[in-house]
C-alpha positions, 0 to 999 in steps of 0.5 A: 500500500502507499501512504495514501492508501494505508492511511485509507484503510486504517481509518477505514477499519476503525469507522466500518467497525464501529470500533470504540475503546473508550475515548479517554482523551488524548492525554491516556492514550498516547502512553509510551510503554517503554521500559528504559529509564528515563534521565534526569528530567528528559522534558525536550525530548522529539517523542513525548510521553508520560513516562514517570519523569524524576524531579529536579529535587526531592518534592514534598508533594506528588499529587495535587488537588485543585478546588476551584470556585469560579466566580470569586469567593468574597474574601471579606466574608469568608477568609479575610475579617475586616471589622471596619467594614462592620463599624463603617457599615452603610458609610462612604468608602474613604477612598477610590475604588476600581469597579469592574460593573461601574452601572451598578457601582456605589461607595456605600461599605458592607460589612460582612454579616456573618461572624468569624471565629478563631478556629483550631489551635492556630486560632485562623480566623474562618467565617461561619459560612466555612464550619467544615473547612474551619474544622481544619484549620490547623491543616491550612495555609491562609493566603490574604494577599493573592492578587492577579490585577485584572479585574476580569474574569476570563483574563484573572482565570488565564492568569491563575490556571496558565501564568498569563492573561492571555488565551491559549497557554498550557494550563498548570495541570499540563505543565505539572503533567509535562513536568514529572510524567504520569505515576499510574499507567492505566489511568490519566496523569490530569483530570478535569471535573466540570459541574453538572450545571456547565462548564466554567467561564472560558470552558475547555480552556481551563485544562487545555495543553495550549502548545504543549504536546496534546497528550499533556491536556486534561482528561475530562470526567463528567459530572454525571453517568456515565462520567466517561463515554464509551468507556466499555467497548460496544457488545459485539466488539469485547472480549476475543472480537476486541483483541482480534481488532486490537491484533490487526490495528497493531499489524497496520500501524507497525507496517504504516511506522516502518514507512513513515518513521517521522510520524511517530506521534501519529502513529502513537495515537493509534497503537496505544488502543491497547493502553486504553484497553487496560483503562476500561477496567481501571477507569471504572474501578476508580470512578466506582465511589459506590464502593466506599462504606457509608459512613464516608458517604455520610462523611462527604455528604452523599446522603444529602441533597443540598451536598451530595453531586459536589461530595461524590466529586470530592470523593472521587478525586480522593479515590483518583489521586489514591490510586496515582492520578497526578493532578485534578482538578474540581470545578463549580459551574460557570459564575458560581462565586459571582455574587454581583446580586442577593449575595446574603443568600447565594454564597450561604448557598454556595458554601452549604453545597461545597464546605462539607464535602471539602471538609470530609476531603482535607479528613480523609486525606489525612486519615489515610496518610495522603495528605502528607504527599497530596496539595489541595487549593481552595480558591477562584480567580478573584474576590469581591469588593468592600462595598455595595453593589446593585444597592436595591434593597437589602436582599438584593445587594452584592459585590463587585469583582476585586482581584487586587486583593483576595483570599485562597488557602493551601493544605497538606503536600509540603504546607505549614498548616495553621497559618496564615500569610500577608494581609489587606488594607483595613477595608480588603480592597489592596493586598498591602502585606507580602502580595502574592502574585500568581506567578509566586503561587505557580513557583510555589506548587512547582516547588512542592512537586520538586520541580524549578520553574525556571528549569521547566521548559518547553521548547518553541519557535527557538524560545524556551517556554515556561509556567512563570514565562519570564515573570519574576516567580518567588517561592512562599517560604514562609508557608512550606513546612 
């Protein structure tokens, strides 16, 4: 056959067949399953793979879990007290203030209506919204003073998930993927878990691999059954059928790369249908949080209504990241955090499906020896303002964006639990004690993984790419253990 022709009947066979072997995303099918040992780290080589690559040093972390609350969760109301804002309640802020929405705009302070309270031995001061993460504190790293400096939601999102503002850059995931290669070899190294209610502001985005080799995007499990399509092979294709199928693809491919030997990583895609193979088993293993007892579904918050989509969520990622998932990522549906509006009822709302789920995450890490090896954030790309917007009536009230300064916390995987670090001004508008950029937070989770953001690059176009692109990335010290 000519190149032409081969590549006819290859696509041919795989589309009169019906032939379906779970699309698991690219990420788990284009494994490599060679057996030599890779050197110290191999991150320019021609054929990538997700071979388990070591860190630059010993890293305190091997895993990571990513929770993150799209919208911007109000600082001043659930991780950053601001009393001022209860004395100066219904006042004139004293000072200017950048809105985002200057149509619904106002000057008009408001304090936070619900209490904080020294929390745990470290006596972190949490709101009463947060009761389950508060029960935690001594496992946390407060940071009060996160800032990204566009106050815009798609840009503050780039710039958190992918080190720029700008659209089209690998996502963190990708990086820590492309970084340190994948420890399970039946299950993807990145996952991404959208809500039942849609996808986050920017969509796919959030877990692209932007120009890094496709096999380093995020896999997608859904939020509902079956949470991966195709997962099983169609009934008249399993068992002998499949490895007959499997037989001959292999046959195919192994004369099309003997001919076109510049085409490895086509060829890669197509050949590694055996790896999926082994996924149908282990995915659906991993993915079967029915087999969890039900004191950890009460735990997590299962058996309730109001927690249960968000608990089964969290309960999977503990069972991903147990069995060597590297990187997932748990996200809220599209604005969830947005409290433009009726925020004294929705982000009581927001909290009351999240907090005890995450909670009943941060225990069971820890119970079972994870946590240790396993960082989890909490946070989205923003925070809101000090004072009112949409003033219409009490219940109708809200705040603007703020990403100037807003609050995010780290546990476990190499943080100092029970602290926190910088602060705002009195009002929790500007960080103004050790600001945090996210370039300093992208350094700091590189570190944990035992990887240098500065060594972690990606060749293009002549120029070395990395996560922190240029910008001038410190490590936060002061929260590592």
């Amino acid at each position: 056959m000519n190149h032409s022709d081969s590549l006819h009947s290859r696509r041919h066979f795989l589309r009169s067949t019906g032939f379906q072997l779970a699309p698991l995303g690219l990420a788990m099918l284009l494994r490599d399953q060679a057996q030599a040992e890779v050197k110290k780290p191999q991150l320019q080589e021609t054929q990538h793979t997700l071979v388990a690559k070591p860190p630059h040093w010993r890293p305190k972390a091997t895993a990571m879990i990513s929770l993150f609350m799209q919208g911007g969760p109000s600082q001043v109301d659930l991780l950053d007290p601001k009393p001022t804002l209860s004395r100066m309640d219904g006042q004139d802020f004293p000072g200017s203030i950048k809105y985002d929405d200057v149509g619904g705009a106002s000057k008009k302070i408001l304090g936070s209506p619900w209490k904080f309270r020294p929390r745990g031995e470290c006596g972190t001061e949490i709101s009463d919204l947060l009761p389950h993460i508060a029960e935690m504190a001594d496992e946390i790293a407060v940071i009060r003073s996160m800032r990204t400096g566009v106050n815009n939601h798609g840009q503050s999102i780039h710039a958190m998930n992918s080190g720029r503002i700008q659209r089209g850059r690998p996502s963190l995931g990708s990086w820590v993927t492309y970084g340190l290669g994948a420890e399970s070899e039946e299950l993807p190294a990145y996952v991404a878990m959208t809500d039942p209610a849609g996808i986050p502001v920017e969509g796919v985005l959030n877990w692209s691999n932007g120009w890094l080799p496709s096999l380093y995007q995020g896999t997608v499990i859904r939020p509902r059954e079956p949470r991966i399509l195709n997962l099983e092979a169609p009934a008249k294709l399993r068992g002998n059928v499949q490895r007959q199928y499997l037989d001959y693809l292999s046959t195919l491919n192994e004369g099309h790369a003997r001919e076109h030997r510049e085409r490895s990583e086509f060829d890669a895609r197509i050949s590694n249908f055996e790896l999926a193979a082994r996924m149908q088993t282990a995915a659906a293993e991993a993915l079967d949080y029915e087999q969890e007892t039900a004191a950890t579904h009460r735990m997590y918050g299962i058996d309730a209504e109001e927690t249960r989509e968000y608990g089964i969520r969290c309960l999977i990622a503990r069972r991903l990241v147990e069995r060597g998932v590297r990187f997932v990522q748990v996200f809220t549906k599209n604005q969830y955090w947005d409290h433009h509006g009726s925020i004294l009822s929705a982000l009581p709302r927001s909290c009351g499906k999240t907090d005890k789920p995450i909670g009943a995450l941060l225990l069971d890490l820890r119970q079972r020896g994870l946590l240790d090896t396993t960082v989890v954030h909490w946070g989205g790309e923003m925070g809101r303002l000090p004072v009112i917007q949409n003033d219409a009536g009490r219940e109708k009230v809200g705040r603007d964006h703020n990403t100037y300064g807003f609050s995010m916390w780290l546990a476990g995987g190499g943080i100092k639990g029970g602290c926190t670090y910088g602060a705002t001004d009195e009002f929790g508008h500007h960080a103004v004690e050790n600001p945090v950029n996210h370039f300093d937070y992208h350094a700091t989770l590189l570190h944990l993984l035992g990887l240098d953001a500065e060594q972690l690059v990606y060749r293009r176009n002549a120029r070395d790419e990395s996560l922190l692109d240029g910008q001038p990335g410190k490590i936060i010290h002061e929260i590592l253990a």
